[in-house]
N, C-alpha and C positions, 0 to 999 in steps of 0.2 A: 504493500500500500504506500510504504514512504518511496520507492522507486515512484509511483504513478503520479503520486502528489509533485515528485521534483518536477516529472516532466513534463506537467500541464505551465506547473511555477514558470518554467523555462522558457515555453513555448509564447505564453502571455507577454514574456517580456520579450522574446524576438521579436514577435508581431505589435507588439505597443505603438511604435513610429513608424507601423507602411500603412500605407494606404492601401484600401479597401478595391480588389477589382471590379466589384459587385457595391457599389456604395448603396444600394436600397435594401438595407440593413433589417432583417427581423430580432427583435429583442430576445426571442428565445433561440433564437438560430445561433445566435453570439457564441454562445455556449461550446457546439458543436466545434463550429470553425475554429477558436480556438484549441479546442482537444487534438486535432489535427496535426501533433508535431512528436518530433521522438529523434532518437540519434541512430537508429541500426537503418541500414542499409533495405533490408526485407520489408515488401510494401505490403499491405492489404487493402482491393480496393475492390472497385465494383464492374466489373469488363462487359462493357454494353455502349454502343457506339453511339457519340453523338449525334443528336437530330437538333435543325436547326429551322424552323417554319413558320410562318409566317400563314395564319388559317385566314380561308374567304376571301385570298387575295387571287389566285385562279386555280385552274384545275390541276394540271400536271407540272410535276417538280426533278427538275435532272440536276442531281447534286454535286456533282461536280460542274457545271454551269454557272454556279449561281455564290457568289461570293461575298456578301452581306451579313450581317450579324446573324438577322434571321433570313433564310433564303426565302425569295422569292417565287412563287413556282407562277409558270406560264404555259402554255403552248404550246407557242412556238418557239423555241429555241435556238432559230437558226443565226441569231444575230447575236446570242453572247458567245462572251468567250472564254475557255478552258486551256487555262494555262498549265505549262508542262509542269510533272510532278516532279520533285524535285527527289534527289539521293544523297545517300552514306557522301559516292563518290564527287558531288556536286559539293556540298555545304563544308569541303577540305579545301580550307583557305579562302574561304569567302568574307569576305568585310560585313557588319553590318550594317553600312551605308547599300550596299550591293544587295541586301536579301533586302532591303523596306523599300529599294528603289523596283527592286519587282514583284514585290508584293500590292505596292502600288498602284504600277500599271495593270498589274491583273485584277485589284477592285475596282478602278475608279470606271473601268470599261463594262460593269456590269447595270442591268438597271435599278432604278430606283426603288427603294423598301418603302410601302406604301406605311402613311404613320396611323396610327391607331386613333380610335374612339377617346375622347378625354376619359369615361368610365369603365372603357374596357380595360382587363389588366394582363401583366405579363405574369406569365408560368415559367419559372424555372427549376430544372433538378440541376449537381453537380455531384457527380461522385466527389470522395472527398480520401486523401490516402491516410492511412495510420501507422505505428510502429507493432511490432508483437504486443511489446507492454501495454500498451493503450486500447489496442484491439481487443483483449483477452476484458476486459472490463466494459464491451460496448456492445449492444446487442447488433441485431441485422440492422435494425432500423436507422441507426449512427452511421452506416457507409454513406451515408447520400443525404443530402439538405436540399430541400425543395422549398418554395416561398410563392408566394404572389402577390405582387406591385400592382394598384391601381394606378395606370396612366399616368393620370394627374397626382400622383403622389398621396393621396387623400385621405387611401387605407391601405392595411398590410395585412397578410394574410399566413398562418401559418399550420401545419398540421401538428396537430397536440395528441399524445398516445400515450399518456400518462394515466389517463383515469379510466381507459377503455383499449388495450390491447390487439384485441379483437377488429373492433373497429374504429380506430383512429376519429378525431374528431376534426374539424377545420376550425380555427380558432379566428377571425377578425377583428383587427383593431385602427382604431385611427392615430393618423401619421400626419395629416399637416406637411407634408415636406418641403413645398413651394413656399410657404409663408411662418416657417421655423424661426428664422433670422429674427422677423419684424412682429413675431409673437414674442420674443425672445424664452422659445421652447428649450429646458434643459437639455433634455437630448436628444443629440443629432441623428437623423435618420438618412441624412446623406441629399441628393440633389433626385428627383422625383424623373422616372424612364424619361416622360416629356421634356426635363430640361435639359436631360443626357442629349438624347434626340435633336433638338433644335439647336444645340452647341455645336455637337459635330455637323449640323448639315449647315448649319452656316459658316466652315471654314473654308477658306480656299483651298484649291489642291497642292497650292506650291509650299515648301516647308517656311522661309521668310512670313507669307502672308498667313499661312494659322499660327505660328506661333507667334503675331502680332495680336491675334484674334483671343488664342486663350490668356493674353497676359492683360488684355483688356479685361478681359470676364474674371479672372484672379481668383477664381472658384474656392480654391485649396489656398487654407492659410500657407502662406511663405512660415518652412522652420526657422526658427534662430540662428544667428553663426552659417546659415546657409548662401551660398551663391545660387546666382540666377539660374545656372541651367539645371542643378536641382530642383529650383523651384518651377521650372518648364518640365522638368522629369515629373514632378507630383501632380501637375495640370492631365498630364497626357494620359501618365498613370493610371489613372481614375477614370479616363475616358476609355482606355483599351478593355475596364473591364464592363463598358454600358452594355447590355442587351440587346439593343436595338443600334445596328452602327448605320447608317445613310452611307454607300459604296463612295460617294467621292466625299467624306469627311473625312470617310476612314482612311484614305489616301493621302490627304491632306497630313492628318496625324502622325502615319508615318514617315512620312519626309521630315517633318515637322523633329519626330523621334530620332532618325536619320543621324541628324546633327549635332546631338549630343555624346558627351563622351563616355567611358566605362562601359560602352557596349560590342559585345563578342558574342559571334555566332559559333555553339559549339558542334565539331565537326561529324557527328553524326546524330543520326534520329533519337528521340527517347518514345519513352512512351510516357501516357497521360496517365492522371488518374482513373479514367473511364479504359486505358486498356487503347488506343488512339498512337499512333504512333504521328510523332511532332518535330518541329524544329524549335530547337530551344535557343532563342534571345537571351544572354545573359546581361543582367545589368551589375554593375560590381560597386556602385555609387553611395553604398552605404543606407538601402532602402529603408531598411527599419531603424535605424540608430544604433543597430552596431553593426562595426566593422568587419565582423568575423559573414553576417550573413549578406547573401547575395541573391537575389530575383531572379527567377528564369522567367520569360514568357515562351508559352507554348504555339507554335503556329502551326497551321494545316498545312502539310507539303503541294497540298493541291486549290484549293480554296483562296489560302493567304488570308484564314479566318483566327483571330485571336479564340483556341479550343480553350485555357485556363492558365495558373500560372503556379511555380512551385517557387518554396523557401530553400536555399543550401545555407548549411554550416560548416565551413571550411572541407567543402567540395562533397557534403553527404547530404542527399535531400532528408530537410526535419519537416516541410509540411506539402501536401499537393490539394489542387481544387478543378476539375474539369467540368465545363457545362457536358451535359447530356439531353438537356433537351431546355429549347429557351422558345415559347410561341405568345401568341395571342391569344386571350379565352374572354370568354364574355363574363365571366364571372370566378368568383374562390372556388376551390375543390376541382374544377372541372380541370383535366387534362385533356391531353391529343397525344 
């Protein structure tokens, strides 16, 4: 028990100063995500591939076509486009100016992610990885956090299996997100899908002109003692883990990304938490407040989709997070 206690201690305080991929925070979800970390090598997770959709937006969906947070499905397919998958033998010696420059190109040429209902909300699951120790103490239901974000920020939704095993309950509560600030709510629930949404599609594609964009918007407090391109790293950060990405923001973003330092593309594939094999963005910039730990982002070798993101400590992953399914529902409880 005193082993499980250090390593949750541990885990709190690596994650204390990163920011959030997913900033539409459920209060009891907290819990979860944090338990997510450990030092052994051997992962436990949940191996089921992500889906990425986008419902009532049209009929048929070709996944590798379609390059958006949530993909798009249509039709006809004949005008997007399906960028080559990349490999082992590609991502040896690649800059990471060179993987966002075409990651880029392959989203920003797809179409447009239609935006939702201000009361429809998003449904997300992520598988979530653990250590032996941590696992041995978590039921099934700890592999995976799932939530629902009303649009507008308004309500949160979460599934509670505390009083009823059997049947889980869906719990909802109000969030306030959009008007946190100017209520001056104790706490932060993060920036509501919608303002995700309307951030990134209002950036230009070229990296100069969003990162002009996110420094006016200033979202994410500036740390202490920190210089500017950290505080363009915490902007972007938070933006790579929205739901809902608009194909040319997300492009934008990464240029935008591009141009910061402490980033290395590591030379072969990993896999996710969901079991996904990715290419892993490392950022070495000191994400959380300490030095020892360092940020992967994970990207789809096909897509050029942000799939989740992992914690290292001095080169050994202590936490992982993968979406597995991120859509649109008309209401809490309801999945696709």
């Amino acid at each position: 028990m005193e082993e499980l206690i250090d390593e949750v201690a541990r885990v709190r305080e690596l994650r204390a100063g990163a920011p959030a991929p997913d900033r539409a925070r459920l209060a009891p979800g907290r819990a979860r995500l944090l338990h997510a970390a450990g030092t052994d090598r051997r992962r436990h997770r949940v191996r089921v591939r992500p889906r990425f959709v986008i419902v009532g937006v049209a009929a048929a969906v070709t996944a590798v076509a379609v390059a958006a947070s949530l993909l798009v499905g249509r039709d006809d397919t004949r005008g997007l486009t399906t960028p080559a998958t990349l490999t082992d033998a590609d991502l040896k010696g690649m800059t990471a100016a060179e993987l966002l420059e075409r990651a880029a190109e392959a989203v920003e040429g797809q179409p447009p992610v239609a935006e939702p209902r201000a009361k429809q909300w998003i449904y997300t699951r992520h598988a979530l990885e653990y250590t032996p120790v941590l696992a041995k103490s978590l039921s099934d239901g700890d592999f995976s956090d799932e939530r629902w974000v009303r649009y507008d920020g308004g309500e949160m939704a979460f599934v509670d299996a505390e009083v009823n095993q059997q049947k889980p309950s869906v719990v909802v509560e109000d969030a306030d997100m959009e008007n946190e600030a100017e209520n001056g709510t104790e706490e932060d629930d993060g920036r509501s899908p919608r303002e995700m949404y309307r951030l990134l599609g209002s950036l230009p594609p070229d990296a100069q002109g969003a990162l002009r964009a996110l420094r006016r918007e200033n979202a994410v407090p500036d740390a202490k003692d920190r210089d500017r391109a950290h505080a363009d790293y915490r902007e972007i950060s938070d933006l790579l883990g929205a739901p809902i990405k608009p194909p040319q923001g997300l492009a934008g973003l990464y240029r935008a990304l591009a141009t910061l330092p402490h980033l290395d593309v590591v030379d072969r594939m990993v896999e996710d938490a969901a079991g996904q094999r990715a290419i892993a963005l490392r950022y070495s910039g000191n994400d959380s407040g300490d030095e020892r730990v360092e940020r992967e982002w994970l990207i789809d070798p096909v897509t050029y989709e942000v799939l989740g993101d992992r914690m290292l400590q001095n080169g050994k992953m202590v936490s992982g997070k993968a979406f597995v399914v991120a859509t649109v529902v008309d209401r809490p409880g309801e999945r696709r």
